[in-house]
Residue, then its C-alpha position, 0 to 999 in steps of 0.5 A: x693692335x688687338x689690344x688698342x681695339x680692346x681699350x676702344x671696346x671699353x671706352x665705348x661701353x664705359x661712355x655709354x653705361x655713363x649716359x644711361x646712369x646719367x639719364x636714370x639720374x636726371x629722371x630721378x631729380x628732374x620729376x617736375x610733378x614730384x618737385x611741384x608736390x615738393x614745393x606744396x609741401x615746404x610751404x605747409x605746416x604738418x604737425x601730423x607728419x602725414x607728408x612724411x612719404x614725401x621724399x624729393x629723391x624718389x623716382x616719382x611722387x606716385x610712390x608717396x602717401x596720399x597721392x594716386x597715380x595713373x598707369x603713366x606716372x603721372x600724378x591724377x589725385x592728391x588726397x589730404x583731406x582732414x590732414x591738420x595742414x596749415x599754409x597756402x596754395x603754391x602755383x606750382x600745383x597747376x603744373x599737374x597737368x593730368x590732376x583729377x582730383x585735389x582734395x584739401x578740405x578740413x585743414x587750415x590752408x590760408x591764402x588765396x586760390x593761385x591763379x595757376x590752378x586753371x591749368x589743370x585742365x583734367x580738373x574734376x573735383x577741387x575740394x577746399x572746403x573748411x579752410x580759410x581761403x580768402x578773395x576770389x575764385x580765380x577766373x582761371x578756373x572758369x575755363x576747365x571744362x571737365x571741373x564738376x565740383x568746387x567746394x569752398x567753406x566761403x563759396x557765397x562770398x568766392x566767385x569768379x574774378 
């Protein structure tokens, strides 16, 4: 009797260090901001390997270069300003809900403005100066109200759409 409590005893604590190295597992692959910047980065061109931090299977994207983070993990400021990078903006970058700040002038991002981007509602400062961004700005973007400063090397020819 004493040893079917035993083997009772185990099981529960192997199913529950199970759960728990399951549940680290999803927070480790499942950062959704982390799979955003991922997915920004598998579209641009980086001869300088400045993204090379950029690693999926990190915990968070907070431990990546060029990105800041607040004291919740969560991603408020990528930096790649100068950064040589070529490509376009993915609509994944709108999913970074308490981004601050995206600075991205000085490279060769081509493409339009996604739509997307007028869901970072905590937006101050979008710089895409000196790049070759073509058509409007979004109409999207009208609606962040704490977005201060939008630089764009075109910025007499962008407007609101």
């Amino acid at each position: 009797m004493e040893m079917g409590r035993i083997n009772s005893l185990i099981s529960t604590s192997a199913l529950l260090w199970l759960i728990l190295v399951l549940e680290n597992v999803s927070t480790v692959y499942g950062n959704a901001e982390g799979d955003a910047l991922y997915a920004f980065k598998k579209q641009l061109r980086d001869p300088n390997n400045v993204l090379q931090s950029w690693d999926p299977t990190l915990v968070n994207p907070c431990m990546w270069y060029h990105v800041t983070c607040n004291i919740d993990n969560s991603v408020t400021r990528i930096d790649l300003g100068s950064a040589n990078l070529t490509g376009q903006l993915v609509s994944q970058l709108g999913q970074l809900t308490n981004l601050q700040y995206l600075e991205l002038y000085n490279n060769n991002i081509s493409g339009k403005i996604p739509q997307h981007l007028g869901n970072l509602t905590s937006l101050v400062s979008l710089d895409l100066f000196r790049n070759k961004l073509e058509g409007h700005i979004p109409k999207t973007l009208g609606k962040l109200q704490k977005l201060r400063n939008l630089y764009d090397r075109i910025i007499h020819i962008l407007y609101f759409n």
